[in-house]
ZAFIDREN-893012 format. One line per field, with one value per residue: residue number from 1; residue in three letters; x, y, z of N, C-alpha, C, CB in turn. Coordinates in Angstrom, 1 decimal, always signed. Last residue first. Glycine has a CB too. Layout:
N
pos <- c(NUM / ...)
code <- c(ala / ...)
n.u <- c(X / ...)
n.v <- c(Y / ...)
n.w <- c(Z / ...)
ca.u <- c(X / ...)
ca.v <- c(Y / ...)
ca.w <- c(Z / ...)
c.u <- c(X / ...)
c.v <- c(Y / ...)
c.w <- c(Z / ...)
cb.u <- c(X / ...)
cb.v <- c(Y / ...)
cb.w <- c(Z / ...)
***
This chain:
77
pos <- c(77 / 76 / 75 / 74 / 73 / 72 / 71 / 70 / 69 / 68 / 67 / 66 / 65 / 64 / 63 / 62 / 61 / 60 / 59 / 58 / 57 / 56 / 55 / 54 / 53 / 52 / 51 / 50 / 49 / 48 / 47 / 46 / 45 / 44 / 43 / 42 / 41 / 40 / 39 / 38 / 37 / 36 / 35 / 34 / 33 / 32 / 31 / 30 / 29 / 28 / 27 / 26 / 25 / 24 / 23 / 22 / 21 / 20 / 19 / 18 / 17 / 16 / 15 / 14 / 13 / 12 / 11 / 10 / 9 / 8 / 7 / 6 / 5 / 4 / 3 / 2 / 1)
code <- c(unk / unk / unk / unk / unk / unk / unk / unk / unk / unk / unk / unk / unk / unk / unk / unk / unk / unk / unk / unk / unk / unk / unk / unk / unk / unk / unk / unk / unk / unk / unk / unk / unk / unk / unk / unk / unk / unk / unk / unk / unk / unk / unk / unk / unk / unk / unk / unk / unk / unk / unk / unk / unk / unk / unk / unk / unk / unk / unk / unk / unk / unk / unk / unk / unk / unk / unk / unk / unk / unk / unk / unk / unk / unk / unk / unk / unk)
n.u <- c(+66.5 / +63.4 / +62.2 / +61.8 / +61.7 / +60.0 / +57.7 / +58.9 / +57.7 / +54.9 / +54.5 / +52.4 / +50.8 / +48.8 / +46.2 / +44.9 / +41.6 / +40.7 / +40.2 / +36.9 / +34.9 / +32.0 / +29.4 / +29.1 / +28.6 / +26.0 / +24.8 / +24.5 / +23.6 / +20.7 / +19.9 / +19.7 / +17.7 / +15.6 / +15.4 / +15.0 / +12.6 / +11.1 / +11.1 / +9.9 / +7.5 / +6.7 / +6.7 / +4.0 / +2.2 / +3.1 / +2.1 / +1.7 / +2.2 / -0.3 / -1.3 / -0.4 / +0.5 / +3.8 / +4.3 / +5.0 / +7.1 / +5.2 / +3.9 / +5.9 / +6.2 / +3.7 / +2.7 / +4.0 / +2.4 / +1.3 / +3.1 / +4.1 / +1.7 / +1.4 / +3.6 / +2.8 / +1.0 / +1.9 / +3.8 / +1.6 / +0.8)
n.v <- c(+41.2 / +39.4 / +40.9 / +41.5 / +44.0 / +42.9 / +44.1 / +43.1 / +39.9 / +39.5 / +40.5 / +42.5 / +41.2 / +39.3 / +40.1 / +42.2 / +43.6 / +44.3 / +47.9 / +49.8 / +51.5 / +52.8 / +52.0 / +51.2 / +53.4 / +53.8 / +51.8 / +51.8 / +54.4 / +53.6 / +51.9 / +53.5 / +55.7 / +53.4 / +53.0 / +55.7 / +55.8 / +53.7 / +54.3 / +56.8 / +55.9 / +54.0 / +56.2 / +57.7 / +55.7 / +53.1 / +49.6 / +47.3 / +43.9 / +41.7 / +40.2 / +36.6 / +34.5 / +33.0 / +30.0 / +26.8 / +25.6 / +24.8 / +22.4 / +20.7 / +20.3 / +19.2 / +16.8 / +15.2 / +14.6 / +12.5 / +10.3 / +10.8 / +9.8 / +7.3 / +5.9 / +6.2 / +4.1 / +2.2 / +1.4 / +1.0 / -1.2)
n.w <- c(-63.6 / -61.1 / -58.3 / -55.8 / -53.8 / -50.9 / -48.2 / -44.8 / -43.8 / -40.7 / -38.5 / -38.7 / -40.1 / -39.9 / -39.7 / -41.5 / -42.3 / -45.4 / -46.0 / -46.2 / -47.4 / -46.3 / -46.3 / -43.2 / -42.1 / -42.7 / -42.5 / -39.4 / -39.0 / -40.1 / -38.3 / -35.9 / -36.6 / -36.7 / -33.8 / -32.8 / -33.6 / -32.5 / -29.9 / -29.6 / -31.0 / -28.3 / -26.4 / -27.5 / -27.1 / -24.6 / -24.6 / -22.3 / -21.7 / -21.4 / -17.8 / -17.3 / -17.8 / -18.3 / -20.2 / -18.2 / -16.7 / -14.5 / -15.5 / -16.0 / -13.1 / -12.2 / -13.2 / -11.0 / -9.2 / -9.3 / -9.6 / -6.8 / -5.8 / -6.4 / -5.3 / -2.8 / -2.6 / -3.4 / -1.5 / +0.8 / +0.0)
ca.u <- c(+66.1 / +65.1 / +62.1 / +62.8 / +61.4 / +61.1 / +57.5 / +58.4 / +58.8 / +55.7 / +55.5 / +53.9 / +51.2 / +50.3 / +46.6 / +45.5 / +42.3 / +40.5 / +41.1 / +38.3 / +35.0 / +33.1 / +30.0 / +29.1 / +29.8 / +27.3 / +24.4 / +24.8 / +24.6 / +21.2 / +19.9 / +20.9 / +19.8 / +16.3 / +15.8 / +16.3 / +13.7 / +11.1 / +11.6 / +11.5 / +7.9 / +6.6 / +7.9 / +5.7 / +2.8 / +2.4 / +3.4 / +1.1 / +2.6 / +0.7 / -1.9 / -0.7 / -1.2 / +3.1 / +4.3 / +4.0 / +7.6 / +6.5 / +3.0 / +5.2 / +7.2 / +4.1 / +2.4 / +4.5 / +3.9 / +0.7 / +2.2 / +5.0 / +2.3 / +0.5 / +3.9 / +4.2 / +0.7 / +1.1 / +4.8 / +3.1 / +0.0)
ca.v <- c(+41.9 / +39.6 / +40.3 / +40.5 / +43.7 / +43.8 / +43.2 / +44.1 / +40.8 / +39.3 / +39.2 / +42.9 / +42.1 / +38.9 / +39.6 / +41.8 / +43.2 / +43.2 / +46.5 / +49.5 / +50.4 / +53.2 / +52.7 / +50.2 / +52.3 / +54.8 / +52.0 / +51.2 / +54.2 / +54.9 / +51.6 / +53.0 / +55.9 / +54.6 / +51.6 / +54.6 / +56.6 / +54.2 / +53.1 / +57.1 / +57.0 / +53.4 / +55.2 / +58.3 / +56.5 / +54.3 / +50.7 / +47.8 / +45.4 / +42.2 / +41.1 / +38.0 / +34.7 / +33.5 / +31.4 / +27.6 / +26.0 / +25.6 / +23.9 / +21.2 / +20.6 / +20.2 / +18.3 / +14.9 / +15.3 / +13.8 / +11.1 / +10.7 / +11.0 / +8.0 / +6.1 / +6.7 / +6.1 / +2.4 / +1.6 / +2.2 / +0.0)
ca.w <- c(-65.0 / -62.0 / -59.6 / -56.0 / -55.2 / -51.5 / -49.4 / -45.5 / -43.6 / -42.0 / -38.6 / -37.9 / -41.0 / -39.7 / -38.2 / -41.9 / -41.5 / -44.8 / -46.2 / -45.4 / -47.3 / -46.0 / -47.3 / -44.7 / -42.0 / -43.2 / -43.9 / -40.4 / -38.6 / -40.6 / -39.2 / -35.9 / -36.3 / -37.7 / -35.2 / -32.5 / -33.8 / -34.2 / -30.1 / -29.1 / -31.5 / -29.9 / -26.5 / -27.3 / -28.7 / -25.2 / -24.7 / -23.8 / -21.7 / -22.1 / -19.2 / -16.8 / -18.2 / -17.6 / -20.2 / -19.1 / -17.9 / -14.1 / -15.4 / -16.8 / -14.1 / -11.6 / -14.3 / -13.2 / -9.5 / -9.3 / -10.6 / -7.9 / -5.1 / -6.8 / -7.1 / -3.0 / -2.3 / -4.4 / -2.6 / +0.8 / +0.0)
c.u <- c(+67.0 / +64.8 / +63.6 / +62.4 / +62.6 / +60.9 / +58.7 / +58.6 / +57.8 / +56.6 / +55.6 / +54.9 / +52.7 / +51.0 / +48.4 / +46.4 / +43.6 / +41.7 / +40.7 / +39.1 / +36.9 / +33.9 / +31.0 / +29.4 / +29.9 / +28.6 / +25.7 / +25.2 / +25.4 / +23.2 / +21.3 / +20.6 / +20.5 / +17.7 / +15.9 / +16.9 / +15.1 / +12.2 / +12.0 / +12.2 / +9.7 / +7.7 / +8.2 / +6.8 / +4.0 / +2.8 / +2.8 / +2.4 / +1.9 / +0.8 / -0.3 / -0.9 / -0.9 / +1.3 / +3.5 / +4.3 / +6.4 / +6.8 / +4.2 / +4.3 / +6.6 / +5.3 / +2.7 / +4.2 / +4.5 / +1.4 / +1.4 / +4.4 / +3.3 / +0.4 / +2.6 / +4.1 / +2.3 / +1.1 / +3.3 / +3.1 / +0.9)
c.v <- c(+41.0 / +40.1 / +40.2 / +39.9 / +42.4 / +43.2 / +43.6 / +43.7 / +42.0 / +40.3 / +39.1 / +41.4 / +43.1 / +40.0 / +39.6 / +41.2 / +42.3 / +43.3 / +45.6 / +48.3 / +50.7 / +51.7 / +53.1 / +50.6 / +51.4 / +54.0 / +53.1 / +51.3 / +52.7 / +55.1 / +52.8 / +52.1 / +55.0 / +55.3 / +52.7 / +53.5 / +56.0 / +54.9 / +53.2 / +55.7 / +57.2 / +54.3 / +54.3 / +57.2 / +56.9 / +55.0 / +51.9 / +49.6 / +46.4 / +43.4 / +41.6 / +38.8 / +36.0 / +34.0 / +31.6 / +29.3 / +27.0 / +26.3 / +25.0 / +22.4 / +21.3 / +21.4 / +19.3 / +16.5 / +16.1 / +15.1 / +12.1 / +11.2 / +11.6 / +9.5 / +7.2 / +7.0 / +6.5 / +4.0 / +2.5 / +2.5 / +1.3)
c.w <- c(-65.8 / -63.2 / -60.5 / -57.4 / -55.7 / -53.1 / -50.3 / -47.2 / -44.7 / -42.5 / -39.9 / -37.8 / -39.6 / -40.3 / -38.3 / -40.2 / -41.5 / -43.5 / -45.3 / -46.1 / -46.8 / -46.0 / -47.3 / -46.1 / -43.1 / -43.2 / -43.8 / -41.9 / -39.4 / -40.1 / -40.2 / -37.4 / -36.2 / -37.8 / -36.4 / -33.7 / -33.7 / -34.3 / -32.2 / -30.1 / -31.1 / -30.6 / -27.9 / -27.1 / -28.3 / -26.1 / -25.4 / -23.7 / -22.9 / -21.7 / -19.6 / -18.2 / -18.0 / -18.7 / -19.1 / -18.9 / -18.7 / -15.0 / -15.2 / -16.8 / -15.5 / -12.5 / -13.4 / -13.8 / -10.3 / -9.5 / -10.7 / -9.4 / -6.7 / -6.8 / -7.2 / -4.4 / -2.7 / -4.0 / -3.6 / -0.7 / +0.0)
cb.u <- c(+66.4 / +66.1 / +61.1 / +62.8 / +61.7 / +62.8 / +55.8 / +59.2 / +60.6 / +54.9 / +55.0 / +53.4 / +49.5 / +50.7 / +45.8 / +46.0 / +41.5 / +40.7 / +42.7 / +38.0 / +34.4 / +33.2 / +29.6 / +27.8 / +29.6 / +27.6 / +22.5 / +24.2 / +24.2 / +20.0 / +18.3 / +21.3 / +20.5 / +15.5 / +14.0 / +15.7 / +13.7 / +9.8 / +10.2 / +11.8 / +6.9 / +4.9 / +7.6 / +5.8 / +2.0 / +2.2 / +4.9 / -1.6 / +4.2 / +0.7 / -3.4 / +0.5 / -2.7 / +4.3 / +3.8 / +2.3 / +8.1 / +7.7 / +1.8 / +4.8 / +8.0 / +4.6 / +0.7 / +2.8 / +4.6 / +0.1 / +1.5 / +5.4 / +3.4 / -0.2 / +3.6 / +5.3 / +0.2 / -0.4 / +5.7 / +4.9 / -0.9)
cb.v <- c(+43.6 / +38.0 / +41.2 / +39.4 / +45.2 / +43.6 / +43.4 / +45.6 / +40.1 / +39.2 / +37.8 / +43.7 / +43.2 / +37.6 / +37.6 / +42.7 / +42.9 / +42.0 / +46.6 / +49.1 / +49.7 / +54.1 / +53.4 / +49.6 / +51.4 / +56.1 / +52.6 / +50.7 / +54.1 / +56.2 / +51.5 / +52.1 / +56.6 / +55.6 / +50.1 / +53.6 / +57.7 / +55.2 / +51.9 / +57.0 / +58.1 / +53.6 / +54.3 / +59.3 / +57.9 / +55.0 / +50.2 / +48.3 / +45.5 / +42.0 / +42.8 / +38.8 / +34.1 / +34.8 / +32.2 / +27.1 / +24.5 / +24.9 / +24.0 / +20.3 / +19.3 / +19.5 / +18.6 / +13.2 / +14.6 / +13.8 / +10.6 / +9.3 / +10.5 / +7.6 / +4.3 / +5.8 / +6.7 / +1.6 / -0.4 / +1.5 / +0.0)
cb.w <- c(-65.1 / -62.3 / -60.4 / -54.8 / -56.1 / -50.6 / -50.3 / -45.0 / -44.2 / -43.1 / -38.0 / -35.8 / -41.6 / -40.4 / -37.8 / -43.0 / -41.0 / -45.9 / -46.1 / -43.6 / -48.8 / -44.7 / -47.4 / -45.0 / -40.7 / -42.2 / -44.2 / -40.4 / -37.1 / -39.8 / -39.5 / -34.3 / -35.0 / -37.5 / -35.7 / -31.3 / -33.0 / -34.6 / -29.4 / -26.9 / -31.0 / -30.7 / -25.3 / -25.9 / -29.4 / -24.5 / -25.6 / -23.6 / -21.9 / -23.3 / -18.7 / -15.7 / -17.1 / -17.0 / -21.4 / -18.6 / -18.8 / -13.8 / -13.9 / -17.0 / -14.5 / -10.5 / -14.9 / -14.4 / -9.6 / -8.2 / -11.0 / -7.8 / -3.3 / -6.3 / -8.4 / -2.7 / +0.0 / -4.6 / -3.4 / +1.4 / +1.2)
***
């Protein structure tokens, strides 16, 4: 009788974990025009921050360029 209240305890158990993981119910944030409007602006500068950097084209980073020697003319005439 033990071992059966024990497994029955054990299954009652089971949807404890499972309820743990469910999103919260409570009511969504709602957000007012002016923060929508600060939030709009933002994704705009920094789009706009993008798009400059990206026009500005640079060389590929170069990691071995204080171990390699300096490039000399070694063609033959």
């Amino acid at each position: 009788m033990k071992t059966v209240l024990i497994v029955a305890i054990m299954i009652a158990l089971l949807p404890a974990a499972a309820y743990a993981q469910a999103p919260p119910k409570g009511p969504l944030t709602i957000r007012t025009e002016a923060e929508k409007k600060r939030d709009a602006e933002i994704d705009r500068a920094y789009k706009e921050a993008l798009k400059r950097d990206a026009s500005v084209k640079q060389p590929p980073p170069d990691p071995w360029q204080t171990i390699r020697p300096a490039p000399t003319d070694t063609t033959k005439h």
